[in-house]
N, C-alpha and C positions, 0 to 999 in steps of 0.2 A: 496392439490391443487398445481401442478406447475404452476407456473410463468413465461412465457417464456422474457419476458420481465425484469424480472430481472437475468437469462440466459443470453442474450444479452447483457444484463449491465457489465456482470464478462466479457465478451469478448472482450467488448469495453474496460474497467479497468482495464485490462492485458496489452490489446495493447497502453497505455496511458499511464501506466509504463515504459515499456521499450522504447517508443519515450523520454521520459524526458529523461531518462537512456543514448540514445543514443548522444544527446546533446552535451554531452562533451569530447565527440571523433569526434565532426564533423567538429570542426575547423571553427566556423561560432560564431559570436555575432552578434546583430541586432546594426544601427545605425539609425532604422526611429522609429518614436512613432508608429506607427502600428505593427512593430517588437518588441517592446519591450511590445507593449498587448497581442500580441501573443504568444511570449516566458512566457510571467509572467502566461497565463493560461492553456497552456500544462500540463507544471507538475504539480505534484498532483494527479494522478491515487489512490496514496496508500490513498486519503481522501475516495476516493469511494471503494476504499478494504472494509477498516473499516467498514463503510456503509454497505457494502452488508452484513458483517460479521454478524450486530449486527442486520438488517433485517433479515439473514437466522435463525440466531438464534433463537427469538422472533417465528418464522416459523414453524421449523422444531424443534427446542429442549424442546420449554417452557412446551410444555403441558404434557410432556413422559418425562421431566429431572430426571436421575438416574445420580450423579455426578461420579463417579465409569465406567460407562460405556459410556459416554462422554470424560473424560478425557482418559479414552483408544483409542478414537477414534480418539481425537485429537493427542494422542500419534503417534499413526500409520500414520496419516495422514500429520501429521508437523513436530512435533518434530523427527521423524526418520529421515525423508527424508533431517530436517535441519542436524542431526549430523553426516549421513551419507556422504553428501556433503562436509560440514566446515571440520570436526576431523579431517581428510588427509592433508588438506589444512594447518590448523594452525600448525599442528606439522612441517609443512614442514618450514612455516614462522617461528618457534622459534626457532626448529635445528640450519638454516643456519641463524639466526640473523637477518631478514628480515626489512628492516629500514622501518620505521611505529609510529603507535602510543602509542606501549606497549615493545619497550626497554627499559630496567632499567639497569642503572649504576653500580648497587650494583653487587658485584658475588656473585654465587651460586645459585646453581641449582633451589631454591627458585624464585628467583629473577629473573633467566637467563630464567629459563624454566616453572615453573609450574605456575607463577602469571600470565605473559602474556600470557599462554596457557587459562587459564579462564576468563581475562579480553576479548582476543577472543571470546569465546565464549557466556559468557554475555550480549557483546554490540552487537554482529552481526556484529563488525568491518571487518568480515576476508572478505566479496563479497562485492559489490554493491546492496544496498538493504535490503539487512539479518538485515537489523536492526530493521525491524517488526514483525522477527518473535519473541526474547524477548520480545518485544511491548505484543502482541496478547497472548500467554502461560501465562502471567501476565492474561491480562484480563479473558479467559479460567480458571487461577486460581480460581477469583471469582465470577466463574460463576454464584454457587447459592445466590448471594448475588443479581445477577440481576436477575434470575427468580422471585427471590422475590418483585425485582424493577417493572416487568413486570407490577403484577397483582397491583398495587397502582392504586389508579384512575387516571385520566388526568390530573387532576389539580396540583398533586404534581407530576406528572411524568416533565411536563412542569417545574415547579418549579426549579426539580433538575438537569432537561439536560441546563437550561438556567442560572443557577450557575456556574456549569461546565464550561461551553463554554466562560463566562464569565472569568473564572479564568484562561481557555486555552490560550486566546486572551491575556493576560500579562504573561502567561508564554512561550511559542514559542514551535516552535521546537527543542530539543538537539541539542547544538554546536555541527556538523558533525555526527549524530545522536546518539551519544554515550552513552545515560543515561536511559536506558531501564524504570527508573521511570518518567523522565522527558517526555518521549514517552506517557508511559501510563495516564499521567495527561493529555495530550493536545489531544491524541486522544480518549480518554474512552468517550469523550461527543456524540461525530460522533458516533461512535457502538452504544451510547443508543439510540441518534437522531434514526437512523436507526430502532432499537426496536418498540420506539414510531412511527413512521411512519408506522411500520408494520400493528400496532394496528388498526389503521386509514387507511391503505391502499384502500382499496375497497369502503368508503365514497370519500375518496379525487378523487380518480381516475372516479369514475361515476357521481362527484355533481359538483364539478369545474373544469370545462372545460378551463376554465382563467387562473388557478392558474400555472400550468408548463410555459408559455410562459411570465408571470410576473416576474417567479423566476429568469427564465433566462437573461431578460432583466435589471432585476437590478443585477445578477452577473458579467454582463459584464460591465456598468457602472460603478461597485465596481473596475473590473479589473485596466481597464482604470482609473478609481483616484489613484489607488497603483501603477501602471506602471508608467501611464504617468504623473502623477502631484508630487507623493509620491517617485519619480526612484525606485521604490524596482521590483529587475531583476526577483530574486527567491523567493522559500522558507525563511520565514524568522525563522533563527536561534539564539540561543543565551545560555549563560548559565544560570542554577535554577534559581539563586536567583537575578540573574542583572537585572535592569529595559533597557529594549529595545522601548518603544511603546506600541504600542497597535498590532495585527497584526488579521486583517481582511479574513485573508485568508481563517482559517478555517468557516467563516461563507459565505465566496461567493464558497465554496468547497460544503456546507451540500447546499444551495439552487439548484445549480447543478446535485445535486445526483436527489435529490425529481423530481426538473423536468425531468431530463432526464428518471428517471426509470416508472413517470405517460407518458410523450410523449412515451416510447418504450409498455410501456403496451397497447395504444390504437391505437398505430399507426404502432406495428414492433411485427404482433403476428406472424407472419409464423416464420418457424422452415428453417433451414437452414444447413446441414451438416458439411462445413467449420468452421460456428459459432459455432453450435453446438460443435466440437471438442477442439475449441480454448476456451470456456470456460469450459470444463470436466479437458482439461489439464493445466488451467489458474496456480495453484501451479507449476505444473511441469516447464512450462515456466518461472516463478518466481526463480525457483531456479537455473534457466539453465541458463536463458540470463545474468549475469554477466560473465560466462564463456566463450559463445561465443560473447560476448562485447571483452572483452579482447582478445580472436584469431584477431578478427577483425584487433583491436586497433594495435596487432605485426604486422598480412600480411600487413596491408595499409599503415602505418608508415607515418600518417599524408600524405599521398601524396594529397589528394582531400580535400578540403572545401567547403561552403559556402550553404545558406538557402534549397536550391534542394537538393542538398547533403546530410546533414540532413535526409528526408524524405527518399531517395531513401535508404539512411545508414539505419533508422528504418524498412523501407520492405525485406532488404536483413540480418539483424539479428534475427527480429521477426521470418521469413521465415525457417532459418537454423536452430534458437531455437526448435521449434514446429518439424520437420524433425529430429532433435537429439532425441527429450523428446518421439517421435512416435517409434522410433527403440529404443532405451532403452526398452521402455513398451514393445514393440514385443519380445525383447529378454530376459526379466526377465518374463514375465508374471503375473501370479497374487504377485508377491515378487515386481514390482515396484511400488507400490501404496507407498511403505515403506522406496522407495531408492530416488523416484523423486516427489510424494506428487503424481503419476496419476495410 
């Protein structure tokens, strides 16, 4: 059965990425409490990445999983298109010495070229962004461990995603996303959340008509306490093992997802061309808009700021991404699925 509605969701979660993305090329901070609500629940797209992830999965994978011919697909589908992208990229940054965050003191060729050649690659350090997709290739590793998770009754599936998310919420997000296990601890709860919800989808969606418009209103409440009373701007980061808080995020992220994808399922069924496009090519844009981030970032050279700006900056990089990742595709053919994930 498709879902057009969780179709819609990958469109929206593409474009909710690359607006947080855009952010910090806009030359704008908020100075009222309503800006700083607003900024705090923009980003976070990649919460409902995950999400869709661990819903498609539950969907499309659980019942037919052959681990063998899944991880081929993710191959072809991810993992190429990330190493296709990066490998060019990092050598370039360790050749010329690139100042960052995997120079080492030490010489030799060891030290100089091949450690930070793989710390690159590992962490997703080399784009903006790329730090999900070690995230995810993790999770795809074990996979079969979550079909297995699938078919547990409700009661321990509940059990173990509200451990999880429990343990997420003290541990954070990687300082500057760095720690591809620290990634996978804090978001592995969101893809199973996702899973479990799959499960339940079609009771929830037809018996509580309440329940999306509840989630939403106490996510933004949550908002608003972590903005405006708690100052926390962003994302909150930290290293493994420090204590930081508690961090709330991920839990007004997973209420968000559930309602927005119950409101688009009963209220956003038409099909739509542009959308339709924009979530077929949602990886490709993923892998793209850090690149035309950065053109950006050189043509304009800080000349504009401020809140508009911002926005007008996300429709004119979103716009250009999607317009690259289309003529790519037209020009490789069936070989870009492999180069740009479309």
């Amino acid at each position: 059965m498709f879902y057009h509605g969780i179709n819609n969701f990958r469109a929206l979660s593409i474009f909710l990425i690359v607006f947080g993305h855009c952010f910090w090329i806009s030359n704008w901070y908020p100075e009222q409490t309503w800006q700083n609500v607003y900024l705090y629940m923009i980003p976070g797209g990649t919460f409902f990445f995950a999400f869709i992830s661990g819903f498609l999965f539950a969907h499309l994978n659980v019942s037919t999983f052959r681990y063998a011919d899944f991880i081929a697909r993710k191959w072809r589908n991810i993992a190429s298109p990330y190493l296709w992208i990066s490998v060019p990229v990092i050598c370039f940054a360790v050749v010329v010495q690139y100042p960052g965050y995997f120079v080492d003191s030490n010489d030799g060729f060891y030290y100089q070229y091949l450690l930070p050649f793989f710390k690159y690659l590992l962490t997703g350090r080399v784009f903006t962004g790329y730090w999900y997709i070690p995230f995810i290739l993790l999770v795809f590793a074990v996979s079969p461990l979550l079909v297995r998770f699938y078919y547990l009754s409700s009661r321990v599936q509940l059990m173990m995603v509200t451990a999880l998310l429990l343990l997420a919420m003290f541990v954070h997000r990687a300082e500057d996303n760095l720690n591809p296990l620290q990634s996978f601890v804090y978001f592995l709860p969101v893809f199973m959340f996702g899973m479990v919800f799959n499960r339940h989808f079609d009771l929830l969606r037809e018996r509580y008509l309440w329940l999306p418009w509840c989630l939403l209103l106490a996510s933004i409440l949550l908002s608003v306490y972590q903005s405006a009373y708690l100052g926390i701007a962003h994302n909150a980061h930290k290293y493994f093992f420090t204590y930081a808080g508690i961090d709330l995020k991920v839990i007004e992220k997973i209420m968000q997802a559930v309602a927005i994808l119950l409101l688009f399922e009963r209220h956003w069924q038409q099909r739509h061309r542009l959308v339709d496009m924009v979530a077929s090519a949602s990886f490709a844009i993923f892998f793209l808009h850090p690149i035309v981030i950065a053109v950006f970032k050189r043509l304009l050279n800080n000349t504009f700021s401020g809140f508009l700006y911002w926005h007008i900056l996300t429709l004119a990089v979103f716009s250009a991404t999607l317009l690259l990742a289309w003529s790519i595709k037209k020009a490789l053919g069936s070989y870009s699925r492999q180069v740009i994930g479309w």
